[in-house]
C-alpha positions in Angstrom: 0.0 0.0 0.0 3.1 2.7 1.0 4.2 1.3 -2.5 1.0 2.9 -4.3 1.3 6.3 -2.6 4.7 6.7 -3.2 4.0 5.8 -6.8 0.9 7.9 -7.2 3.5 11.2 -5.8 6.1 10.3 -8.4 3.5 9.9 -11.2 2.0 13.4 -9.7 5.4 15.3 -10.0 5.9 13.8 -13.2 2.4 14.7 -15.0 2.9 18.4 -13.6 6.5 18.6 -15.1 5.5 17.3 -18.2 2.5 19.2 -18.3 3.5 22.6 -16.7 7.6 22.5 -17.9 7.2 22.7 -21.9 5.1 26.2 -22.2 7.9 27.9 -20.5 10.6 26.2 -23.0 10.1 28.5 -26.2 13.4 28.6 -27.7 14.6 27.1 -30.4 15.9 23.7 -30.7 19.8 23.8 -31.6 20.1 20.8 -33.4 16.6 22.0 -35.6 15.6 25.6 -34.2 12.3 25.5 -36.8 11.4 23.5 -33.3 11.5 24.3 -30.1 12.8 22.8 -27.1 9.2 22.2 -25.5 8.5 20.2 -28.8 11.3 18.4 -27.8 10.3 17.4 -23.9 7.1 17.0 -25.1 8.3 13.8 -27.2 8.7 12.4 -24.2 5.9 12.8 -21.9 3.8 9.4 -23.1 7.4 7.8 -23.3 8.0 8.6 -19.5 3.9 9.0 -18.3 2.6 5.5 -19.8 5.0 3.0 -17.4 4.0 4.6 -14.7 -0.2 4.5 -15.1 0.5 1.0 -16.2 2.5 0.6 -12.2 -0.8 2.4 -11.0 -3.0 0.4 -12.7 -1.8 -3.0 -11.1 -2.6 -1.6 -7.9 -1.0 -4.7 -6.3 0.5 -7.6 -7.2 -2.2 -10.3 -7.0 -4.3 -8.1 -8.5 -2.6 -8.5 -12.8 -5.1 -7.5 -14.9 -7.5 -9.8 -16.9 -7.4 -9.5 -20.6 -10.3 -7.2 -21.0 -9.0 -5.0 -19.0 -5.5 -4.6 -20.3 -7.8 -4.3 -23.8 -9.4 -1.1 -21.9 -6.1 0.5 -20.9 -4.7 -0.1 -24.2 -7.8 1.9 -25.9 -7.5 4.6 -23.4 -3.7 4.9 -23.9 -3.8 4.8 -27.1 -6.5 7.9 -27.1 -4.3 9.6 -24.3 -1.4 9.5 -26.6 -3.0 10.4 -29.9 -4.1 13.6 -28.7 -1.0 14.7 -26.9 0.9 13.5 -30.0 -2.0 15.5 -32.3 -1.4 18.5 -29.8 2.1 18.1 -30.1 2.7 18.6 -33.6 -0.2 20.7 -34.8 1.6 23.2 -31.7 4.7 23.0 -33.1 3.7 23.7 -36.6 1.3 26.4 -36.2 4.0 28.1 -34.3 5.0 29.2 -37.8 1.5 30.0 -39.5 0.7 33.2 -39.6 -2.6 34.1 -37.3 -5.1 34.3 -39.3 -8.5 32.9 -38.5 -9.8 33.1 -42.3 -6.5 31.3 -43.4 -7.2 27.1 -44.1 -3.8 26.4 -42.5 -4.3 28.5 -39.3 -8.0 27.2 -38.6 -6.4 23.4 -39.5 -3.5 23.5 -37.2 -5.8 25.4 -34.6 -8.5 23.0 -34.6 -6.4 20.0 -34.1 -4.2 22.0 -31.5 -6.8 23.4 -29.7 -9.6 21.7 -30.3 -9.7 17.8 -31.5 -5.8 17.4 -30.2 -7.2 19.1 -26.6 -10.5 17.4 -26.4 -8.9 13.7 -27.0 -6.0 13.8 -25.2 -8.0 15.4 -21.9 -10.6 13.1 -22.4 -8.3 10.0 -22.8 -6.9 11.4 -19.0 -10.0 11.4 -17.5 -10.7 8.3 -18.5 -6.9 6.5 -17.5 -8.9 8.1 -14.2 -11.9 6.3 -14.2 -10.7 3.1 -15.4 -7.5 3.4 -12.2 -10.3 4.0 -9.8 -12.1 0.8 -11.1 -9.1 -1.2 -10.8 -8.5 0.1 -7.2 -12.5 -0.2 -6.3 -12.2 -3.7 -7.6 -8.9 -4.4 -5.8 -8.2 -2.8 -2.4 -6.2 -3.1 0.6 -7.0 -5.9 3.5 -5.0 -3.5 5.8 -5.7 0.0 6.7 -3.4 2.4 5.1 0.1 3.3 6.2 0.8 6.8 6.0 -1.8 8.5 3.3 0.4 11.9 3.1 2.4 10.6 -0.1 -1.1 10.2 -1.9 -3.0 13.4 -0.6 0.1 15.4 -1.9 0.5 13.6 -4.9 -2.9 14.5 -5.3 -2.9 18.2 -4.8 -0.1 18.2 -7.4 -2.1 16.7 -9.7 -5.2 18.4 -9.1 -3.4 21.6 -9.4 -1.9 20.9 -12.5 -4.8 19.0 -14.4 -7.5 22.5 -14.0 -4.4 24.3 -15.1 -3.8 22.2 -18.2 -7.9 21.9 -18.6 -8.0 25.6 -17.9 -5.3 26.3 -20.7 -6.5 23.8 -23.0 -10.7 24.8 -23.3 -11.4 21.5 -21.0 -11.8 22.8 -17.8 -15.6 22.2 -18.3 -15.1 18.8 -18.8 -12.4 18.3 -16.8 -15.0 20.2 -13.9 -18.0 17.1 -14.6 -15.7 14.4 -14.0 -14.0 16.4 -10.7 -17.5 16.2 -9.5 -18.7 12.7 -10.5 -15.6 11.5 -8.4 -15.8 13.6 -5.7 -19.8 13.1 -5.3 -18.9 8.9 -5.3 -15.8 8.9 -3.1 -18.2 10.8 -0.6 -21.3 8.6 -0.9 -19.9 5.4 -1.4 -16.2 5.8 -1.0 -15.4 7.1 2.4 -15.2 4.0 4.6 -12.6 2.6 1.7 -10.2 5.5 2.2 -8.6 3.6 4.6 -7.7 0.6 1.6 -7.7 2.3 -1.7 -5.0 4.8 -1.9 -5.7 5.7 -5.1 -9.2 6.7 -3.9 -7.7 8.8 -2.2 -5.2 10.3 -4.3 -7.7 11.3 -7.3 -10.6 12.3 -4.7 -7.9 14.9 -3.3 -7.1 15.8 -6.6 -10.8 16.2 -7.6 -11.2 18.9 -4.5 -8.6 20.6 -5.4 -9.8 20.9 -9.3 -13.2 21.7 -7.8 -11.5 24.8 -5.6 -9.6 25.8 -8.3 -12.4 25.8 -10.6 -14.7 27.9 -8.0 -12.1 30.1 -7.2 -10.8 31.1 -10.4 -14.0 32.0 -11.8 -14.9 34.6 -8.9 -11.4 35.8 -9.1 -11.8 36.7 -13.1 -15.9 36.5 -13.6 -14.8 33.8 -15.7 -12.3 30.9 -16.7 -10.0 32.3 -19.1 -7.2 30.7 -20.0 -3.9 31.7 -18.3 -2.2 32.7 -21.2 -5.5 35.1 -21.8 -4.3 36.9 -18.6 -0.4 37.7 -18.6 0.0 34.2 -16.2 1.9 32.0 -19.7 
């Protein structure tokens, strides 16, 4: 059980350095400056991400996954990583198309940047989410958990850096549904599990904190902009 908090942390910090690092990398590549370096760290965010929800989603180990599931996580990493990989280049390329929203170019490499890249690659996320919290609800814990703080940071982390890649990325409504479909279940049904399911409790903190962030960020601007709409990127 320390195992899967200490696990859930490390894949926190990872997500948010992955996530957060690239938009403040914008110079050019030197080996091929028509790229930029984020383009280049952002080759490796499935590379490095992937391993670790696959440690997550054994939970334990005599708890290996059944065929149809592994069939499920394979569908919803391979949706994860075709919209961070659409994101990825459609970004890099539109970096040099001239903005303009009548031009076929610009609206191609914006939709699938902003739009279809954003809206897969969030949803495929979400849904890694889901599917981890099914493994865990299916599989926890005999023994009461040893030391939660790994997991409740780890989630906060996450939390944090999921509304601010939702909030960036036109998902934040979406992102805002599933915070509360999780919260809402790990509060009905999941609160005398806390105790066994450490990822419970890692994406239910994670939830609050999307759900605060969410509240509080649309008093604070009368709205959800995006960050880079406000001087914050």
């Amino acid at each position: 059980m320390k195992r899967l908090y200490l696990l859930s942390l490390i894949f926190a910090v990872l997500f948010a350095l992955f996530i957060l690092l690239p938009p403040l990398l914008s110079t050019p590549f030197g080996e091929f400056p028509l790229m930029k370096t984020a383009d280049v760290v952002d080759l490796f965010t499935p590379l490095v991400l992937m391993p670790f929800y696959w440690l997550l989603f054994e939970v334990k180990s005599d708890s290996l996954p059944g065929r149809r599931e592994v069939l499920v996580f394979m569908v919803f990493a391979a949706l994860w990583v075709l919209g961070q990989g659409m994101h990825l280049a459609a970004n890099s390329i539109g970096h040099l198309v001239p903005e303009n929203p009548t031009g076929d170019l610009y609206r191609l490499t914006y939709y699938y940047d902003e739009r279809l890249g954003h809206q897969l690659w969030h949803g495929g996320i979400l849904l890694m989410m889901f599917l981890l919290l099914y493994r865990q609800w299916c599989y926890p814990f005999a023994g009461e958990s040893g030391g939660p703080a790994p997991g409740i940071i780890g989630g906060i982390v996450y939390g944090i850096t999921f509304f601010l890649a939702g909030i960036e990325g036109g998902t934040v409504g979406l992102g805002f549904t599933a915070a509360i479909l999780v919260t809402a279940f790990a509060l009905i049904w999941g609160r005398r599990q806390f105790r066994h399911q450490p990822l419970l409790v890692f994406f239910f903190v994670a939830c609050v904190a999307f759900i605060l962030l969410f509240i509080g960020w649309g008093i604070y601007w009368g709205g959800w902009p995006e960050p880079s709409k406000v001087g914050l990127l």
